[in-house]
TIROMI-613322 format. One record per residue: x, z, y of N, C-alpha, C in turn; residue number from 1; chain. Coordinates in steps of 0.1 Angstrom, whole numbers, plus 2048, in hexadecimal, padded with zeros to 3 digits. Atoms other than C-alpha are relative to their C-alpha. Example, Ala and Ser with C-alpha at 12.3 -4.5 7.8 and 13.67 -1.06 7.14 Angstrom:
# residues 2
PT/809/800/7F4/87B/84E/7D3/809/800/80C/1/A
PT/7F7/800/7F5/889/847/7F5/7F8/808/80B/2/A
# end
This chain:
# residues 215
PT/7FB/807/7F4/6AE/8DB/1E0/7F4/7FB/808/1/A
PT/806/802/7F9/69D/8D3/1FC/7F6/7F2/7FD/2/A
PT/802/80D/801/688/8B5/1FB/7FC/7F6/80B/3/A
PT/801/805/7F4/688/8B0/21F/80D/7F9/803/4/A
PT/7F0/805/7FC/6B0/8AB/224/805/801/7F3/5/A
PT/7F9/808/80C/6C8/89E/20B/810/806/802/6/A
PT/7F5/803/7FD/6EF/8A3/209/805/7F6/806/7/A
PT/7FA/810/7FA/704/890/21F/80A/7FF/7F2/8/A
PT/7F9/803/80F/716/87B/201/80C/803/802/9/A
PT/7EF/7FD/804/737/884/207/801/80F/7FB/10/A
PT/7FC/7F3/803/733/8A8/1FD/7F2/802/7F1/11/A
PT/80C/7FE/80C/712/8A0/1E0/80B/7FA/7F6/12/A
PT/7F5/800/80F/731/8A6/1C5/7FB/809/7F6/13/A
PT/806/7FC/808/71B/8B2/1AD/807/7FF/7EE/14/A
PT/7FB/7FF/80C/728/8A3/190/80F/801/7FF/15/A
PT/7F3/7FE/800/74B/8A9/19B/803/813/7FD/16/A
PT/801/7F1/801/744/8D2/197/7FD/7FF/7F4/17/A
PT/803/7FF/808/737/8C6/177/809/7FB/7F9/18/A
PT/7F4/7FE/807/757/8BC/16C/809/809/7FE/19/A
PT/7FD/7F1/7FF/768/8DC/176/7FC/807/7F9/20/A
PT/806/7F8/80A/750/8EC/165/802/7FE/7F0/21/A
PT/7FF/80B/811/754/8D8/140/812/801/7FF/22/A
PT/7EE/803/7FE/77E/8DD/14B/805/80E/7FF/23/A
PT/7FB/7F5/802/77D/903/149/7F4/80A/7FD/24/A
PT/809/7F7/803/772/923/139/802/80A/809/25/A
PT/7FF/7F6/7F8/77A/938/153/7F3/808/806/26/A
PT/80D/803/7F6/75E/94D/15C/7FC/803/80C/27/A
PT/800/801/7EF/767/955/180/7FF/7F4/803/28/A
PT/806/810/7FB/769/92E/183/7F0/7FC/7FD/29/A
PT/80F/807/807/747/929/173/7F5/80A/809/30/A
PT/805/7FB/7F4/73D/943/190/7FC/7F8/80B/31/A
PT/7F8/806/7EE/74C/933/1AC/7F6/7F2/800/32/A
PT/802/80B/801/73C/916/19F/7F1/7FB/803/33/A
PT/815/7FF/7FE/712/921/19D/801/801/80D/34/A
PT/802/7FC/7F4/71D/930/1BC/800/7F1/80C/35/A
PT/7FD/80D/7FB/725/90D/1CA/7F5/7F8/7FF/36/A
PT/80B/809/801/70A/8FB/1C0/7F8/805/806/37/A
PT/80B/7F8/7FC/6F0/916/1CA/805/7FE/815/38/A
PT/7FF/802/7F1/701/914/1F0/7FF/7F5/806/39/A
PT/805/80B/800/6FE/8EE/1EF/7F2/7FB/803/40/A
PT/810/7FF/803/6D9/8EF/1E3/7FC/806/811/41/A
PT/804/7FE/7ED/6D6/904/208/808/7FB/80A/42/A
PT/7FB/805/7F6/6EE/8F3/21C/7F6/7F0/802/43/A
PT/802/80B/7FD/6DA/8D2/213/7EE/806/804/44/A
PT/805/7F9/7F8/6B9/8EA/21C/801/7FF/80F/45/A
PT/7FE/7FA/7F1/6C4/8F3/240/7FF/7F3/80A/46/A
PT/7FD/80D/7F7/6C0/8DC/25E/80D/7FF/802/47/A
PT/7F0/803/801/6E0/8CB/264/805/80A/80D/48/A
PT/7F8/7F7/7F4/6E5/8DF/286/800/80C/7F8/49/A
PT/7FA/7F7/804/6E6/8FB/272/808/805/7F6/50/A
PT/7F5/7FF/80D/6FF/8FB/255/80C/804/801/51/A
PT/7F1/7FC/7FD/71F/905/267/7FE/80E/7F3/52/A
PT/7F8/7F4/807/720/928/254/7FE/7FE/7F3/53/A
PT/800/804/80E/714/91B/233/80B/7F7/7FC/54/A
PT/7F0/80C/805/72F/8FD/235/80E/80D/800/55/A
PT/7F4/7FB/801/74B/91B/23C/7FF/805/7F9/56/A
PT/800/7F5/80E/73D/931/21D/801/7FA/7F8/57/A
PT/7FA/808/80C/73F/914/209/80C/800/800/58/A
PT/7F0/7FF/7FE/763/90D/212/806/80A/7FA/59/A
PT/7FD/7FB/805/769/92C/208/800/805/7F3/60/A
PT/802/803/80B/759/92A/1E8/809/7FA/7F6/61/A
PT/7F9/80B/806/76B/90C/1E1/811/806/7FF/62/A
PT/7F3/7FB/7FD/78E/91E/1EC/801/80B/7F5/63/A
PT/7FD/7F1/80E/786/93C/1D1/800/7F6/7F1/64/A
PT/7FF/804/810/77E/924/1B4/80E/7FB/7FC/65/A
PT/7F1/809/802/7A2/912/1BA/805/80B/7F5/66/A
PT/7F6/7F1/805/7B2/939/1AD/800/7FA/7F1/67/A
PT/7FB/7FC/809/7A5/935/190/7F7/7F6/7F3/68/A
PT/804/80E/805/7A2/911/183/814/7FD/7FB/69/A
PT/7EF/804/801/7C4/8FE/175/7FA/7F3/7FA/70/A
PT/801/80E/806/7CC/8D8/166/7F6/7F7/801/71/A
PT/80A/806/7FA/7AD/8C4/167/7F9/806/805/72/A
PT/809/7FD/7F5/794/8D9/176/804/808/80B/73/A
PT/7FD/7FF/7F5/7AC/8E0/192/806/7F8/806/74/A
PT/807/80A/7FD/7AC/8BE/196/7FA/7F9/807/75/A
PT/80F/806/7F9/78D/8B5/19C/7F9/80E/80A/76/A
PT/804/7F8/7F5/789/8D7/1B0/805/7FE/80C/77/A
PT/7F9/804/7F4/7A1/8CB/1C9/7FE/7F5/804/78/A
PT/808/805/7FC/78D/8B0/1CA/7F3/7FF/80A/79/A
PT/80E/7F9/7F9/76F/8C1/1D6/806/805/80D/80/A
PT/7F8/7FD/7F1/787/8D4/1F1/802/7F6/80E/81/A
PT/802/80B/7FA/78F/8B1/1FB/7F4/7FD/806/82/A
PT/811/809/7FA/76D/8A2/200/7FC/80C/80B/83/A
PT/808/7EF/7F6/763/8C7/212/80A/7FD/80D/84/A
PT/7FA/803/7F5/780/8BF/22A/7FF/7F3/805/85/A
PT/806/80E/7F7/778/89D/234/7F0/803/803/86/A
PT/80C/7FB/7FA/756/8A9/23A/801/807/80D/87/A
PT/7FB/7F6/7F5/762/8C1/24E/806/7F6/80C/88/A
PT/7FB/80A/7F2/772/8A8/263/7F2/7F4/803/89/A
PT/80C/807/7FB/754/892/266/7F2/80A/808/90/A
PT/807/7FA/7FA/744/8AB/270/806/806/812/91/A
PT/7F7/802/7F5/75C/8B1/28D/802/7F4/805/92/A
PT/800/80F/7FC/75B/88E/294/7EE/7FF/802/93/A
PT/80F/804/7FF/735/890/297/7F9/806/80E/94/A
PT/808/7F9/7F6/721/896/2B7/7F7/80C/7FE/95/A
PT/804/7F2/7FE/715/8B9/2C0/7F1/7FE/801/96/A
PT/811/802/800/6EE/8A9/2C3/7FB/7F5/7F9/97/A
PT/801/80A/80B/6F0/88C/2AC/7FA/802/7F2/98/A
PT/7F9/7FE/80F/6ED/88D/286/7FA/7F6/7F6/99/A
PT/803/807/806/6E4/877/26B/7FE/808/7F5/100/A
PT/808/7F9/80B/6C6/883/251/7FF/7F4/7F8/101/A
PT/7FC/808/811/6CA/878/22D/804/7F7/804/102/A
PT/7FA/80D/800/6DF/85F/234/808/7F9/7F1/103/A
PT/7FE/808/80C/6E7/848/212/802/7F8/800/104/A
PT/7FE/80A/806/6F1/82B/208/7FB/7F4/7F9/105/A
PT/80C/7FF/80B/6DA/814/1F7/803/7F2/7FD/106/A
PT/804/80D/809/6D6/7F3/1E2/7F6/7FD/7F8/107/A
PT/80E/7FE/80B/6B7/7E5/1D9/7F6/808/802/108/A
PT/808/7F3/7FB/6A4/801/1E5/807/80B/7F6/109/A
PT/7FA/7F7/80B/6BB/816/1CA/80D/805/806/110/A
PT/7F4/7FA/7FB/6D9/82F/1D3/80B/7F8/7FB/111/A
PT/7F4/809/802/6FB/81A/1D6/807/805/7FA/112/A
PT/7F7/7FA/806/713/81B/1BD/80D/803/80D/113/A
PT/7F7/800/7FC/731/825/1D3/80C/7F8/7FD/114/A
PT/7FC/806/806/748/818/1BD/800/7F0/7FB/115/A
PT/804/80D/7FF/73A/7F7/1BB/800/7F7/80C/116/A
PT/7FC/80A/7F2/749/7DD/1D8/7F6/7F8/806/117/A
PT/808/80B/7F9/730/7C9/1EC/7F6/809/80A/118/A
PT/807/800/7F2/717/7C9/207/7F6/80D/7FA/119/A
PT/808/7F4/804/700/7ED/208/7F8/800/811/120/A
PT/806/7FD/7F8/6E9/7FA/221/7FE/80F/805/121/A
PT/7FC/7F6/801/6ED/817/230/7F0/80C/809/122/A
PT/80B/801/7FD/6C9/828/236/803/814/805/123/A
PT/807/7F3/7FB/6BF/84E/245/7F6/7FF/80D/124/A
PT/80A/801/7F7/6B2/857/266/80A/80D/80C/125/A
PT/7F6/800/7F3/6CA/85B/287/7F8/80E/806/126/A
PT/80A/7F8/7F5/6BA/87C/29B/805/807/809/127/A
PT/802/7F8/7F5/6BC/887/2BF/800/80D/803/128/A
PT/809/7F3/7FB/6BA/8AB/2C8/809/802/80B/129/A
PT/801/800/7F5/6C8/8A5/2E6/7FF/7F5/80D/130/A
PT/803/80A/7F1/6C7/88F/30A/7FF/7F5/7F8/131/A
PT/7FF/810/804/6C4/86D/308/811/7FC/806/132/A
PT/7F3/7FC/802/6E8/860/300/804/7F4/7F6/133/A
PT/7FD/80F/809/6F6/83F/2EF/80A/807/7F1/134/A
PT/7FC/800/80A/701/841/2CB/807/7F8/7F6/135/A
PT/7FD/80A/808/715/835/2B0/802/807/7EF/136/A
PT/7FE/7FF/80F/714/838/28A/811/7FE/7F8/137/A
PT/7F1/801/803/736/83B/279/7FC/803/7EC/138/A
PT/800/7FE/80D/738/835/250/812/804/7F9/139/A
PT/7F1/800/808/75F/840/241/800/800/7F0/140/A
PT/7FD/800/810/764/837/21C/80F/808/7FD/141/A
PT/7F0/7FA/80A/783/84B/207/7FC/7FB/7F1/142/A
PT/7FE/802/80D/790/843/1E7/7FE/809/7F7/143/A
PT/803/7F5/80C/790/859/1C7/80A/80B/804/144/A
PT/7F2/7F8/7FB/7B3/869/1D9/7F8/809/80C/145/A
PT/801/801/7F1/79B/871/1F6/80D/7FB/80C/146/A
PT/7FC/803/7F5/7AC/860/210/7F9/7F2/806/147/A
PT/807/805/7FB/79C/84E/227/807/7F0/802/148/A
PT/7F8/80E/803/79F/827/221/7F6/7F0/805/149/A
PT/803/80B/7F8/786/815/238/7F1/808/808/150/A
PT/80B/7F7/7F9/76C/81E/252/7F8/7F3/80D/151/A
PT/80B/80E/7FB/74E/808/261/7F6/806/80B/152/A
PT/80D/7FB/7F5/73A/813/287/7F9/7F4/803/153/A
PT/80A/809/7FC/71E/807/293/802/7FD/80E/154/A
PT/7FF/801/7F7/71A/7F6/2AF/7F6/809/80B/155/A
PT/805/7F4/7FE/70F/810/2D0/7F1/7FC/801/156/A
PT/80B/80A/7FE/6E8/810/2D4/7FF/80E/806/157/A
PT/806/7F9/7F4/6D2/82C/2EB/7F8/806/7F9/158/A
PT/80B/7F7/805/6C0/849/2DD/7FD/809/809/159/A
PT/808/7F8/7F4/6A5/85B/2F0/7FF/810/7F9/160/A
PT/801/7F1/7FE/6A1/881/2F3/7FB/804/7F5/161/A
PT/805/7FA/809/694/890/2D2/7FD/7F2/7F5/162/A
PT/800/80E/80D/695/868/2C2/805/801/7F0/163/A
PT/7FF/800/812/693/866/299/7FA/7F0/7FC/164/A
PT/801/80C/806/69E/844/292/806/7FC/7F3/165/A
PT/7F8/800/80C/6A2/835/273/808/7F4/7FD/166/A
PT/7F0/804/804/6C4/828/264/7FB/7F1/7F9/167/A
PT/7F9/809/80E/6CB/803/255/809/7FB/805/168/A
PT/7F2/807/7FF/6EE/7FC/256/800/7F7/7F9/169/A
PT/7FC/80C/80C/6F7/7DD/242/812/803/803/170/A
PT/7EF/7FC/7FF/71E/7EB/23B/802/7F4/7F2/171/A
PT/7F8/801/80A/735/7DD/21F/80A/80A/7FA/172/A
PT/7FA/7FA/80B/743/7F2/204/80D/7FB/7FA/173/A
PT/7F3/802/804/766/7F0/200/807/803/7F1/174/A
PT/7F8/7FD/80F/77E/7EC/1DF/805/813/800/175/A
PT/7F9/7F1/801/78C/811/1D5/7F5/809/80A/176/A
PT/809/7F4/802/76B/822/1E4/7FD/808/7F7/177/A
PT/809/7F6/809/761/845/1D3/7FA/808/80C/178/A
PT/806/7FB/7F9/750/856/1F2/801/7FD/80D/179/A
PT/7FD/80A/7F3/747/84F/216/7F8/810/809/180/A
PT/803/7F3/7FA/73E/869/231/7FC/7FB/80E/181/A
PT/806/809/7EF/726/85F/252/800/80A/80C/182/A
PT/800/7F6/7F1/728/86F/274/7F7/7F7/808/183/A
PT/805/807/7F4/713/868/291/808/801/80D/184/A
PT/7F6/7FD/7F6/729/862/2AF/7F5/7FE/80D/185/A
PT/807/801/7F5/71E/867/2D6/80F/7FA/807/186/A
PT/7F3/803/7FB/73C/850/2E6/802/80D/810/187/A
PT/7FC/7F6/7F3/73D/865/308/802/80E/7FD/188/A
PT/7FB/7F5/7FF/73E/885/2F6/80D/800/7FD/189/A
PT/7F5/7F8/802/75E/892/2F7/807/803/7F0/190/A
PT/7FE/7FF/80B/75B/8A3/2D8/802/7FB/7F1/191/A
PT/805/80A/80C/751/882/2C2/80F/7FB/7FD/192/A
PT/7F3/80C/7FF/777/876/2C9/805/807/7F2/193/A
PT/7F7/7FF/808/788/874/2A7/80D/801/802/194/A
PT/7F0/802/7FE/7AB/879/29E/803/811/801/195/A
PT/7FD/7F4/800/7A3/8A2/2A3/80A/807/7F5/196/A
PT/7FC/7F9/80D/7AD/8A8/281/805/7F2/7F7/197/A
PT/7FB/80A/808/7C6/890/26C/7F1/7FB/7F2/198/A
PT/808/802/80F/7B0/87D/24D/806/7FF/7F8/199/A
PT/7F9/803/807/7C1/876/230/803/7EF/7FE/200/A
PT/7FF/811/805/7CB/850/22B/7FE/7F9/80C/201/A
PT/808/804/7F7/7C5/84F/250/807/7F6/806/202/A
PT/7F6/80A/7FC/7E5/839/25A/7F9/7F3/7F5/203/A
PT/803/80D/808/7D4/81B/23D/7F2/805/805/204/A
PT/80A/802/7FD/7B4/821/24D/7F6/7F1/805/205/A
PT/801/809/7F2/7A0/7FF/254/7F0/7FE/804/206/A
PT/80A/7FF/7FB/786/7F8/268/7FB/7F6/802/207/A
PT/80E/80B/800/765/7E0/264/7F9/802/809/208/A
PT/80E/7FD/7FA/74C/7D6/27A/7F7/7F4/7FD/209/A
PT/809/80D/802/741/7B5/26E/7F3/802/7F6/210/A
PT/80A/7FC/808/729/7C3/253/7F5/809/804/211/A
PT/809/7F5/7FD/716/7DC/269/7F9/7F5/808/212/A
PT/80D/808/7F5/6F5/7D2/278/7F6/80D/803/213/A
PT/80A/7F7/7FF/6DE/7EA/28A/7F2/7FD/801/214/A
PT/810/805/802/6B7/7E8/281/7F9/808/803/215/A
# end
């Protein structure tokens, strides 16, 4: 894996393929499954402007292992499907010149438990590749059900033309978090307007802003 870019966390389900795997002998699953990691390992490689075709070959990946998985490790594969489609929608929810590199979580200077409720920090590094154009950060948490069950923006601020600024949100971590998924929004684009594609949980959706601070 790269050691320039990172997974965005909502789709670094590593150990969740590693229960699938421990859940069946199948060895077309146990395919499906190298194959998945190995396309991960280069989707988290690629600059983020370029991952569209690796994100739809995974998808498809993920769509072949469902065949031939059952009981728990189809499960926790439909799990992974999950998290891959709420990505998918954050990603459609994200500006077309925005994006947020390694973006994490952190406590302490240490990766946030998710799972653990209270105040986090939410660290990467915001970058420009195009005009100068006001911005806003968007964090969504889901539960273990994936459905989305609280979501925290930042307030807007002004990024210049090719600008690589870096992230500290001060968010709060809600009860019943297991994953969270960040977009960078451009309010005037068009394209950034949510709502394109239903989320799951998205009628109990709530929304914070008291805990975000931009630094």
């Amino acid at each position: 894996m790269s050691a320039q870019r990172q997974l965005p966390p909502i789709i670094d389900f590593g150990e969740v393929l590693d229960r699938v795997e421990n859940r069946t002998d199948d060895a077309e699953a146990h395919g499906y499954i190298d194959e998945i990691r190995e396309g991960l390992d280069e989707l988290a490689a690629r600059d983020p402007d370029s991952r569209e075709t690796q994100v739809q070959e995974l998808e498809h990946l993920i769509d072949s292992l469902l065949i031939y998985v059952d009981d728990d490790a189809e499960m926790w594969a439909k799990t992974i499907q999950n998290r891959f489609a709420n990505y998918r929608h954050a990603r459609r929810e994200s500006s077309r010149t925005l994006h947020i590199a390694n973006g994490r979580l952190e406590r302490d200077g240490e990766t946030a438990d998710v799972e653990a409720t209270g105040e986090a920090t939410l660290h990467g590094q915001l970058v420009n590749n195009g005009e100068r154009s006001d911005a806003m950060v968007s964090l969504a948490f889901y539960d273990e059900y994936d459905r989305a069950i609280w979501k925290v923006e930042s307030r807007e601020f002004e990024v210049g033309p090719g600008e690589k600024r870096d992230l500290g949100l001060n968010v709060y971590i809600p009860e019943g978090a297991s994953y969270y998924a960040i977009a960078a929004l451009e309010p005037a684009d068009p394209a950034t307007v949510a709502d394109e594609a239903p989320t799951p949980g998205k009628d109990n959706v709530g929304e914070d802003t008291s805990y975000v601070d931009f630094s």
